[in-house]
C-alpha atoms as an extended CHARMM CRD file, in Angstrom:
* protein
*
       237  EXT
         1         1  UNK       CA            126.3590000000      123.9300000000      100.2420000000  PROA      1               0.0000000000
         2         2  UNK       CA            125.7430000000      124.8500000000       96.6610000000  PROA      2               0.0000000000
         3         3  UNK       CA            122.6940000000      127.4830000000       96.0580000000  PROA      3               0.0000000000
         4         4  UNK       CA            119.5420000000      125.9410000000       95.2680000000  PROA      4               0.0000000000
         5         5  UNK       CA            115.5910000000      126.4820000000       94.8210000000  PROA      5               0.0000000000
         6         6  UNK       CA            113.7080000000      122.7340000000       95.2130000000  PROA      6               0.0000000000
         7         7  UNK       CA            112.5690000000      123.2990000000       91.5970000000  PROA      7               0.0000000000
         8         8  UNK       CA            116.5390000000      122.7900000000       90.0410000000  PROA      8               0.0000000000
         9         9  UNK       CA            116.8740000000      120.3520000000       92.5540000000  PROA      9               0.0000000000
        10        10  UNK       CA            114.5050000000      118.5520000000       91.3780000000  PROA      10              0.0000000000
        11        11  UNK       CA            115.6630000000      118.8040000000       87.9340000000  PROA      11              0.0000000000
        12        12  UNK       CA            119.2360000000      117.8250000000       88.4510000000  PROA      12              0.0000000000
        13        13  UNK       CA            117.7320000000      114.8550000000       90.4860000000  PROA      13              0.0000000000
        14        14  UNK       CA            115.6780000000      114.0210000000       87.2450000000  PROA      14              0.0000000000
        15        15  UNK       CA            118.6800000000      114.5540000000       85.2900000000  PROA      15              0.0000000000
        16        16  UNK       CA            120.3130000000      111.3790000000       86.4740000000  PROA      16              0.0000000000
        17        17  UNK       CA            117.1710000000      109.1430000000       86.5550000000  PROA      17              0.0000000000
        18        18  UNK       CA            116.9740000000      109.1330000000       82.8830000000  PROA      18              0.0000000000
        19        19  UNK       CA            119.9780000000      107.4580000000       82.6790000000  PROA      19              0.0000000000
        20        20  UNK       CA            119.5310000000      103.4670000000       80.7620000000  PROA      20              0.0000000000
        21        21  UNK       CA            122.4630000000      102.2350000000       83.3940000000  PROA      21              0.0000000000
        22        22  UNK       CA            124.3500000000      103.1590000000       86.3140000000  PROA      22              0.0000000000
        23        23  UNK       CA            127.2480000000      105.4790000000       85.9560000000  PROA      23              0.0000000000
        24        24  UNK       CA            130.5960000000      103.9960000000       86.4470000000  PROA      24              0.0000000000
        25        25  UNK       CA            133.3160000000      106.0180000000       87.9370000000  PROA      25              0.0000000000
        26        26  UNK       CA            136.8480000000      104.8760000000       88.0690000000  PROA      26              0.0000000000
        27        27  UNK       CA            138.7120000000      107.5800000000       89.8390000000  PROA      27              0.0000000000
        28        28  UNK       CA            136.9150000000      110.1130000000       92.7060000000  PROA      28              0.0000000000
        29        29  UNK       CA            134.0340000000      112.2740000000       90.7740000000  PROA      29              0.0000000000
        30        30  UNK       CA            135.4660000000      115.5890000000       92.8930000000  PROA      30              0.0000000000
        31        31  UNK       CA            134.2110000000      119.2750000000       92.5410000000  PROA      31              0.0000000000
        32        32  UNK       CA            137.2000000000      121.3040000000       91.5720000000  PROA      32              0.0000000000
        33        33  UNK       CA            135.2490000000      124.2640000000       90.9310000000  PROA      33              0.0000000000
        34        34  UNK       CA            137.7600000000      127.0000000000       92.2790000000  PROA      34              0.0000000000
        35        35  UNK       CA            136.2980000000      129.8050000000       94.4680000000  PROA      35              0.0000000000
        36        36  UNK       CA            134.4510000000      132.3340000000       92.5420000000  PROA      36              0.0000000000
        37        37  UNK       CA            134.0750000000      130.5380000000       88.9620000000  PROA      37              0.0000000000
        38        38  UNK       CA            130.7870000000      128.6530000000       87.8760000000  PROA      38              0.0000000000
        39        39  UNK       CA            130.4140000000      125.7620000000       85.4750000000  PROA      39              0.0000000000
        40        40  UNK       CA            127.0890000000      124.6580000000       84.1240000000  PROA      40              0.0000000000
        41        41  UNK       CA            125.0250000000      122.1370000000       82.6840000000  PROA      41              0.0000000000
        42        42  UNK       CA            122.0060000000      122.3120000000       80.3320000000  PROA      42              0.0000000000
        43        43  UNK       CA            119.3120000000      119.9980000000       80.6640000000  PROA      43              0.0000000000
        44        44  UNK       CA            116.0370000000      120.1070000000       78.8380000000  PROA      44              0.0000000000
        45        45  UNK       CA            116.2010000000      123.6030000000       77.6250000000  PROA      45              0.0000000000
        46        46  UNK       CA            116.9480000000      124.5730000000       81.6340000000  PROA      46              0.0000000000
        47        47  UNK       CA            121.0000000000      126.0500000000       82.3350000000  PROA      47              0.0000000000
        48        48  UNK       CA            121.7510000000      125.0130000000       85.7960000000  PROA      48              0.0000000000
        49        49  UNK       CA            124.7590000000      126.8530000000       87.0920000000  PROA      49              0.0000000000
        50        50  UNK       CA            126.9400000000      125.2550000000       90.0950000000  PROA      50              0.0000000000
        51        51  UNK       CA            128.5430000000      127.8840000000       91.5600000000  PROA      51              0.0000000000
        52        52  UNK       CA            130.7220000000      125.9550000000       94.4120000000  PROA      52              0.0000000000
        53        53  UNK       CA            130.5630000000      125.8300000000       97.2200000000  PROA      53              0.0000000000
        54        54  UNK       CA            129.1820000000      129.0240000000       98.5530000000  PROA      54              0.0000000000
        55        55  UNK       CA            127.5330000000      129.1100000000      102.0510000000  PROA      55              0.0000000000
        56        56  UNK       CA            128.9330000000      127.0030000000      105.2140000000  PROA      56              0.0000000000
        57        57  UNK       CA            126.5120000000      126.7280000000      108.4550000000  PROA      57              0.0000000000
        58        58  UNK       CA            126.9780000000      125.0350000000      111.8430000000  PROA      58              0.0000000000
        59        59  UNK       CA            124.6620000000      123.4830000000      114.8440000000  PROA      59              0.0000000000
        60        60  UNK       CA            125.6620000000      124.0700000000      118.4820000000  PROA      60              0.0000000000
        61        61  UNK       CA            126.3220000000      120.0960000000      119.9060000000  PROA      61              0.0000000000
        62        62  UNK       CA            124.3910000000      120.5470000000      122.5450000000  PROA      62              0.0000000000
        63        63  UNK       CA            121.4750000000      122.0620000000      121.0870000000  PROA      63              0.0000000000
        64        64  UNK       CA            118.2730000000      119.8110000000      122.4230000000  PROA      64              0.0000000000
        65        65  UNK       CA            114.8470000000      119.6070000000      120.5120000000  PROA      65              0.0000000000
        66        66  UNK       CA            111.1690000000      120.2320000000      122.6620000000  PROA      66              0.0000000000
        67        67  UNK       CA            111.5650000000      116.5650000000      123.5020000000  PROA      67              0.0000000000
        68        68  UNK       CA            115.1010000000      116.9280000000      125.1190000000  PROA      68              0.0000000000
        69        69  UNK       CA            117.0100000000      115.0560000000      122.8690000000  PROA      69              0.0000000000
        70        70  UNK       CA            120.1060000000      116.2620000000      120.6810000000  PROA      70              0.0000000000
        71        71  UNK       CA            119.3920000000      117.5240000000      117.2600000000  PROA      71              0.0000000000
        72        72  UNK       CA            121.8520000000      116.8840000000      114.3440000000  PROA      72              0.0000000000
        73        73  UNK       CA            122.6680000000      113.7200000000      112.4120000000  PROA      73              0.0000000000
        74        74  UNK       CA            120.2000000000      114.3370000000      110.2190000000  PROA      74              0.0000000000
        75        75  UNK       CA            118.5020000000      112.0900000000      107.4450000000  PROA      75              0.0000000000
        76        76  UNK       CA            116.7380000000      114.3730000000      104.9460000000  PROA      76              0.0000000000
        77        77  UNK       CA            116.3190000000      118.6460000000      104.2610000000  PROA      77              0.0000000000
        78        78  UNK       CA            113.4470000000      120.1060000000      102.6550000000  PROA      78              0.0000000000
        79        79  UNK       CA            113.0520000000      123.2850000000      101.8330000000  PROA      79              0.0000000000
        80        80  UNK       CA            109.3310000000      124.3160000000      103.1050000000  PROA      80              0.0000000000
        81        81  UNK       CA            108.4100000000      126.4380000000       99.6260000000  PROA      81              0.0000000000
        82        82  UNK       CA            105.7710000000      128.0680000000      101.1820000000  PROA      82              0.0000000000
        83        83  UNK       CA            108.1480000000      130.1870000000      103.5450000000  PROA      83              0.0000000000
        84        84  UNK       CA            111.2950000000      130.5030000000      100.9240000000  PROA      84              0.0000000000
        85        85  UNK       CA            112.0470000000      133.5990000000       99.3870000000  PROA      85              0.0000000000
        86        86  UNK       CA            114.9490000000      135.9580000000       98.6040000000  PROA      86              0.0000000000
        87        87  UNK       CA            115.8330000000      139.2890000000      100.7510000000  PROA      87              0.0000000000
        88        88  UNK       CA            116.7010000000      142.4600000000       99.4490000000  PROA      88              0.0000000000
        89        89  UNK       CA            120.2730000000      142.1870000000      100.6650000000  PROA      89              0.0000000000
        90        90  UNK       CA            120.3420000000      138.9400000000       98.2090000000  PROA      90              0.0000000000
        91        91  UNK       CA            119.7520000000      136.1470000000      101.2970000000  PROA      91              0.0000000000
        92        92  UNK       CA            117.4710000000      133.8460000000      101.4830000000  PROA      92              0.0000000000
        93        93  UNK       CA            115.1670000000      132.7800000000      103.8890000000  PROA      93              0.0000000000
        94        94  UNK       CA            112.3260000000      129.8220000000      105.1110000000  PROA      94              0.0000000000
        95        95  UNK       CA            111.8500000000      126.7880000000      106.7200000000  PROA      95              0.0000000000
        96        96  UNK       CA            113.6660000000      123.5210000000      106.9470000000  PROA      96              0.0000000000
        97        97  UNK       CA            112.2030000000      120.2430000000      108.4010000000  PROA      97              0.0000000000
        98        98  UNK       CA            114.6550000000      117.5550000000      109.1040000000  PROA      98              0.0000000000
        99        99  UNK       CA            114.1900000000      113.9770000000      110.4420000000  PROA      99              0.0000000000
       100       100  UNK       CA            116.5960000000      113.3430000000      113.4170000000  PROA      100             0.0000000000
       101       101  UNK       CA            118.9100000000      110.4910000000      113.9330000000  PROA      101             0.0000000000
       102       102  UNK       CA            118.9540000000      106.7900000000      114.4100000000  PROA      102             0.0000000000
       103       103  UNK       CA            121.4330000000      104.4210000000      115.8940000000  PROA      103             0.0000000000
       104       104  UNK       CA            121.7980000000      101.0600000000      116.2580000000  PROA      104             0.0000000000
       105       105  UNK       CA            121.8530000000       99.4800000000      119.7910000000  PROA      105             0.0000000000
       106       106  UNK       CA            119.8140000000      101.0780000000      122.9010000000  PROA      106             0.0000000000
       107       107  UNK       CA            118.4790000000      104.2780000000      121.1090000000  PROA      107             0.0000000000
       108       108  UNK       CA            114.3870000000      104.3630000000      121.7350000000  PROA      108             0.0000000000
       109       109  UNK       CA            114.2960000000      107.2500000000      119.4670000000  PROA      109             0.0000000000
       110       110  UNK       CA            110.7170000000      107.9520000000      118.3400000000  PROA      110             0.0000000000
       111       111  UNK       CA            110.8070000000      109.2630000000      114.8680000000  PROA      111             0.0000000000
       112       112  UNK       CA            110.5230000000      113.8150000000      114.2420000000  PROA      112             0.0000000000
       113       113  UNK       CA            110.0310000000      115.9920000000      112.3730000000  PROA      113             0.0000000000
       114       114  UNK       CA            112.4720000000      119.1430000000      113.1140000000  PROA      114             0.0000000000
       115       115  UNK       CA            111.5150000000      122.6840000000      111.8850000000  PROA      115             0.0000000000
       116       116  UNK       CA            114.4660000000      125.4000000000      111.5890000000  PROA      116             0.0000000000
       117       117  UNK       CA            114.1060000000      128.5370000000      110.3410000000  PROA      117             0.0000000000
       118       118  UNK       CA            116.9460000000      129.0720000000      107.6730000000  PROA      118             0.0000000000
       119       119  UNK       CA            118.9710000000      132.0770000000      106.4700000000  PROA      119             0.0000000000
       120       120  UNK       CA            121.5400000000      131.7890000000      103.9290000000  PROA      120             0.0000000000
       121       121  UNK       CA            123.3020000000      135.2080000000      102.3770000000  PROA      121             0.0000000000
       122       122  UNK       CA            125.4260000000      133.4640000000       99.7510000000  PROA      122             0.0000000000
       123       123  UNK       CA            129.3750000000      134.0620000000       99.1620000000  PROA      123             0.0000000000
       124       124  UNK       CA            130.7490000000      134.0550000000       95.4620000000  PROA      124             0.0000000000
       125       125  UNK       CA            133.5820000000      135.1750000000       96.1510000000  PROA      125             0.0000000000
       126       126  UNK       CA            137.0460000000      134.1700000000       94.8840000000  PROA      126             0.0000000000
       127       127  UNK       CA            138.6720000000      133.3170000000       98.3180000000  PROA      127             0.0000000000
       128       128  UNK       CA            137.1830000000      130.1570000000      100.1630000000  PROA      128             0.0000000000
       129       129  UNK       CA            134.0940000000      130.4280000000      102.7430000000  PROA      129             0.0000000000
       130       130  UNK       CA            135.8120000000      131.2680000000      105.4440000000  PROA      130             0.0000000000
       131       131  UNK       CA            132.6140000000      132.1680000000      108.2260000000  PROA      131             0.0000000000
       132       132  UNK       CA            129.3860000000      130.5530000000      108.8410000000  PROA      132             0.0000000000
       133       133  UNK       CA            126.8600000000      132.4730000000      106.4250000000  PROA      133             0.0000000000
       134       134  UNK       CA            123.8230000000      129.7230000000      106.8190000000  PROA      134             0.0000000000
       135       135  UNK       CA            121.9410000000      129.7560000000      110.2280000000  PROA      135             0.0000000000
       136       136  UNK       CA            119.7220000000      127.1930000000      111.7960000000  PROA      136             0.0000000000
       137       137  UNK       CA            117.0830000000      128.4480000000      114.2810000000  PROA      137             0.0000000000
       138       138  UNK       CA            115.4390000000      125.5660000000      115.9210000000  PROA      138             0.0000000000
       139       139  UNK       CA            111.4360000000      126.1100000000      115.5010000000  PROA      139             0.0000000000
       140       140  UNK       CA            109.9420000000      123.2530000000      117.0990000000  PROA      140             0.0000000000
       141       141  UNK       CA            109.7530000000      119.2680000000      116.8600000000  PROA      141             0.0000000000
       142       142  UNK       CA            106.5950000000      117.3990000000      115.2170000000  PROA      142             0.0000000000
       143       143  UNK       CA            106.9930000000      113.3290000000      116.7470000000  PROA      143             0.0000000000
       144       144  UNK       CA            105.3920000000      110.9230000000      114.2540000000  PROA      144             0.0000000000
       145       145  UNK       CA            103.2470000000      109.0650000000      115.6630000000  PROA      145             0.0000000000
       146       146  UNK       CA            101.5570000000      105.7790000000      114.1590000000  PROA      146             0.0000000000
       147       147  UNK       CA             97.4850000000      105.6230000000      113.5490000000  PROA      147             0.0000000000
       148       148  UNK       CA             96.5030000000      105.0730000000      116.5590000000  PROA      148             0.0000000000
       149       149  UNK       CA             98.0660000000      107.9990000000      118.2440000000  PROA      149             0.0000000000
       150       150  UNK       CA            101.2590000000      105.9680000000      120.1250000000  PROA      150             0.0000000000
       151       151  UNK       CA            105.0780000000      106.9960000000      119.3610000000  PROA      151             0.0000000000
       152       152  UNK       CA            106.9810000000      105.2210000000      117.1080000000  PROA      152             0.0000000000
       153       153  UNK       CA            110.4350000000      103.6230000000      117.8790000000  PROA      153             0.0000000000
       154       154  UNK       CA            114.3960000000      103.3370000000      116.2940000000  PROA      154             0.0000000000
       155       155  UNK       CA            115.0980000000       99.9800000000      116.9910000000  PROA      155             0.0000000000
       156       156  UNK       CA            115.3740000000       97.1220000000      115.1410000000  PROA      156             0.0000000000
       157       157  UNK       CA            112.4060000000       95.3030000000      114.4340000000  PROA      157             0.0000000000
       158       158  UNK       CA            111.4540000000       91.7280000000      115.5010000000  PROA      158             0.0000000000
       159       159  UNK       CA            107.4480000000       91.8330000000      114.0730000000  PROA      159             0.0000000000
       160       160  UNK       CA            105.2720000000       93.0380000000      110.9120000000  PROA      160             0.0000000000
       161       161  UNK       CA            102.0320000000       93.5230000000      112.1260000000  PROA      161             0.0000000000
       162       162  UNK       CA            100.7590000000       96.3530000000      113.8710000000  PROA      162             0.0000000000
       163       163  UNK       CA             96.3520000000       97.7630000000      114.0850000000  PROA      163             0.0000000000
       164       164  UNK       CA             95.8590000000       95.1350000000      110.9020000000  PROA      164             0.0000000000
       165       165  UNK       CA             98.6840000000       96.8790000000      108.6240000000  PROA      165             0.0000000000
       166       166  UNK       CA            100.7470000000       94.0010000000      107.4920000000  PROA      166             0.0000000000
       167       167  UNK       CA            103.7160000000       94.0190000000      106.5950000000  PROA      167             0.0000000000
       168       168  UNK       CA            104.6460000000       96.6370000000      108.9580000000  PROA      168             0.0000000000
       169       169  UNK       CA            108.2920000000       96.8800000000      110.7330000000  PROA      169             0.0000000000
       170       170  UNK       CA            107.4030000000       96.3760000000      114.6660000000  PROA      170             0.0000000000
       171       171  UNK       CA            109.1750000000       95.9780000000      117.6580000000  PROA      171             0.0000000000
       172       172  UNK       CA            107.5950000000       94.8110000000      120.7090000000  PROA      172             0.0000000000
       173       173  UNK       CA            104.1190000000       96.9710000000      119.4620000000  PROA      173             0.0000000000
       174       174  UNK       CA            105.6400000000      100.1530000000      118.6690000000  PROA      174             0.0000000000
       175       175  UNK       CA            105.7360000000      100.8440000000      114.5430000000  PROA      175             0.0000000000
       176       176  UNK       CA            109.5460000000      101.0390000000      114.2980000000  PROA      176             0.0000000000
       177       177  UNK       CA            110.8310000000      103.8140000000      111.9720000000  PROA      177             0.0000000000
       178       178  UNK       CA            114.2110000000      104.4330000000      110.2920000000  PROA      178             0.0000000000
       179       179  UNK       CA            113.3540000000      107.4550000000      108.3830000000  PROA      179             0.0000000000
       180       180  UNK       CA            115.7890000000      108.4010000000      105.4550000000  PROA      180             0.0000000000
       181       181  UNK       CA            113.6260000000      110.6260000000      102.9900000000  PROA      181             0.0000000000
       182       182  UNK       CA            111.1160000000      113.5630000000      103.3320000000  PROA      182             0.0000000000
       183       183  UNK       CA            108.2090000000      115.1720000000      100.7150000000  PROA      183             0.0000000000
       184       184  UNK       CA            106.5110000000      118.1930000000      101.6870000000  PROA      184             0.0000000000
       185       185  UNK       CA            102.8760000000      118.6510000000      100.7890000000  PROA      185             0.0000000000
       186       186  UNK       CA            100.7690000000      121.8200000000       99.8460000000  PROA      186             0.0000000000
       187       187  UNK       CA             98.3650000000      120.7160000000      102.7110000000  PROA      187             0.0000000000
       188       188  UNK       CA            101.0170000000      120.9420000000      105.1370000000  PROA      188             0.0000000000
       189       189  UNK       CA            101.4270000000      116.7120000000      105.4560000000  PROA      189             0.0000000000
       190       190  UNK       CA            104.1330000000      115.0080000000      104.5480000000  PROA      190             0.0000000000
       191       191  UNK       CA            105.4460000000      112.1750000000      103.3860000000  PROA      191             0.0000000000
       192       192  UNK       CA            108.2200000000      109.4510000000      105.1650000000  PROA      192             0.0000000000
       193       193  UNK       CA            109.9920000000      106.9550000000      103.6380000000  PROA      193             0.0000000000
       194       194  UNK       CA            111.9210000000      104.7790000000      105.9570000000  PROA      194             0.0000000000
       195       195  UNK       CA            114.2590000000      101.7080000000      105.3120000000  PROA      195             0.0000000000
       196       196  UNK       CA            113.0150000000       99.1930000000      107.7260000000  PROA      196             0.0000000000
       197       197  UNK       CA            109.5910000000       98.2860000000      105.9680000000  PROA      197             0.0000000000
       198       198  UNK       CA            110.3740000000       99.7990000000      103.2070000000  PROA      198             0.0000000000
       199       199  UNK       CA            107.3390000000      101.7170000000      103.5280000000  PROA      199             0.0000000000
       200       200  UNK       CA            106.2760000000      105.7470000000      102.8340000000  PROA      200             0.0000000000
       201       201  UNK       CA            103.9870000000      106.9440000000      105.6360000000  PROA      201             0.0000000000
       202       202  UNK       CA            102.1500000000      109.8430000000      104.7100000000  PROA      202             0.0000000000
       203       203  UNK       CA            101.8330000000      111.9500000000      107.9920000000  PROA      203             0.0000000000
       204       204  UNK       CA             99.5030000000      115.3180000000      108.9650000000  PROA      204             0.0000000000
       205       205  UNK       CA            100.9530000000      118.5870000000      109.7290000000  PROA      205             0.0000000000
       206       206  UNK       CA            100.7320000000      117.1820000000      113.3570000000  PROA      206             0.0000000000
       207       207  UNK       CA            102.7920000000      114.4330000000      113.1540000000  PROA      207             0.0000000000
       208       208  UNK       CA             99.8570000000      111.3150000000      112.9430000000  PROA      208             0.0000000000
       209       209  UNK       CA            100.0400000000      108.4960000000      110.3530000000  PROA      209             0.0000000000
       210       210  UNK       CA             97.4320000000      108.9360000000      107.7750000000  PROA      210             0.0000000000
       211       211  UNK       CA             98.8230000000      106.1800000000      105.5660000000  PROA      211             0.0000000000
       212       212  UNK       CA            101.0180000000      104.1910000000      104.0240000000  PROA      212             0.0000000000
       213       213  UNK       CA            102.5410000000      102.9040000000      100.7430000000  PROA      213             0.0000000000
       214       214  UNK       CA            104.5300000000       99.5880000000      100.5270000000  PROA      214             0.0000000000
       215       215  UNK       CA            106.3950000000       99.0020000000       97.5380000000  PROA      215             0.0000000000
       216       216  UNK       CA            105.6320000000       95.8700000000       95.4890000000  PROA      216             0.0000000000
       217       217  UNK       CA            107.7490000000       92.2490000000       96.4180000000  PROA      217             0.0000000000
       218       218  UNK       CA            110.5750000000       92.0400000000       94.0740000000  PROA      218             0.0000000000
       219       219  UNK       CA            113.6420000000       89.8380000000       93.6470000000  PROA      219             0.0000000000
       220       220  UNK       CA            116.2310000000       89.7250000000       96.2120000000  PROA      220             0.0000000000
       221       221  UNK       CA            119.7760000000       89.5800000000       94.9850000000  PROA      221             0.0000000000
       222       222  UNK       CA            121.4500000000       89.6010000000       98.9050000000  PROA      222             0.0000000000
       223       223  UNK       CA            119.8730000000       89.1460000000      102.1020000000  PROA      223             0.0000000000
       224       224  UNK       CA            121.3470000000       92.3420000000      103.8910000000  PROA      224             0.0000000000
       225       225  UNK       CA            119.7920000000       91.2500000000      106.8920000000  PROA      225             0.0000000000
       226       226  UNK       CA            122.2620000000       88.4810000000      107.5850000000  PROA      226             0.0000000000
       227       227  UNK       CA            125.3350000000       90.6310000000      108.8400000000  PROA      227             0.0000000000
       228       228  UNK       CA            127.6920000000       88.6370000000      106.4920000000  PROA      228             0.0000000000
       229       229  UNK       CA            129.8710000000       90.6890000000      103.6240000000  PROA      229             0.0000000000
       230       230  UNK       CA            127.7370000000       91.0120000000      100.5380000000  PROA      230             0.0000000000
       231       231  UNK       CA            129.6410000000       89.7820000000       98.0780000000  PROA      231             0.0000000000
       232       232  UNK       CA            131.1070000000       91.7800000000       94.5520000000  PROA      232             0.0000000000
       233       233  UNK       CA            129.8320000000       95.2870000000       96.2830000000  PROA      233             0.0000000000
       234       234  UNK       CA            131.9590000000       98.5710000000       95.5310000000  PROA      234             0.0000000000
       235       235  UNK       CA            133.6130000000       99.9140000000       98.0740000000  PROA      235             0.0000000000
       236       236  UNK       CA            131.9040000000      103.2660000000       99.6600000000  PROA      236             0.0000000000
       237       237  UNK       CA            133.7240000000      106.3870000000       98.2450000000  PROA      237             0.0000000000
């Protein structure tokens, strides 16, 4: 895990958006930073230093959140920026939401919201990390649930209409939810995207659906709904 605040990650997120075309990579794009020596990048008037890989955590496999399930496999980290800050022994500590996992199959997993309390005391030293030096401590779990108050679901969908919202990803009445990415608000909301719609729900601090955003129709090149190869894609590295 390479030091961060969400400001630089922002940045170096931004950094690669700007780009006219896709990068092409013909061999493995690898860090080979060695232990204990930087390299850097400067990006509109900003020098972001990567450092390595410096801190190393682990979660307990049988850790269970407040509704009993496993935590892990997790989608998306956010730093909650209201709690971050640095220690006078040089760690850091604050809160981390997470979304919790989804599986294909049998898995009636109503979509979360974890909350972990996070410390993380850096190593930059020239010898690899050789203890865990980032700790999770589970906080508590915030369900989603959709706008009228009911849970949400992890399995596939078979419907897109739910309380008038069209389209919607259902399945049999419950708003199914495959969450992959998480924005934190100042007002303590969020914001979910999830792959199934595609739609962003933004949710209160509680959990409840607000509202949503569904991206505009556009051009199919592949239907990745039809289990078949999709032809010409790059292998995953």
């Amino acid at each position: 895990m390479k030091q961060s605040t969400p400001l630089s990650a922002l940045a170096l997120f931004a950094a690669h958006t700007v780009w006219a075309g896709p990068a092409t990579y013909t061999k493995p794009n690898l860090d080979t930073t060695p232990p204990g020596e930087t390299k850097s990048v400067n990006f509109n008037g900003a020098s972001f230093i990567n450092k390595g890989l410096v801190g190393m955590g682990e979660l307990a496999s049988g850790a269970l959140d407040e509704r009993g399930d496993s935590q892990g496999s997790f989608s998306s980290f956010k730093i909650d920026p209201k709690t971050w800050h640095r220690n006078p022994d040089g760690s850091y500590a604050g809160v981390l939401p997470d979304r919790g996992y989804n599986a294909k199959g049998l898995a009636d997993y109503p979509a979360r919201i974890q909350r972990y309390e996070v410390t993380f005391r850096p190593d930059y030293g020239r010898t690899n990390v050789a203890q865990p030096n980032l700790t999770l401590a589970f906080k508590s779990t915030h369900t989603l649930l959709d706008f009228k108050g009911n849970l949400t679901t992890g399995l596939d969908p078979d419907g897109d209409t739910l309380h008038g919202f069209s389209p919607v990803p259902v399945k049999d009445g419950k708003l199914t939810v495959d969450a992959e990415g998480l924005g934190l608000c100042k007002d303590g909301s969020f914001y979910v995207s999830e792959e199934y719609g595609a739609t962003i729900y933004h949710v209160d601090s509680t959990g409840r659906m607000l509202g949503l955003i569904t991206p505009p129709t556009f051009q199919r090149l592949y239907d990745f709904r039809s289990g078949g190869e999709i032809p010409n894609r790059r292998a995953t590295r």
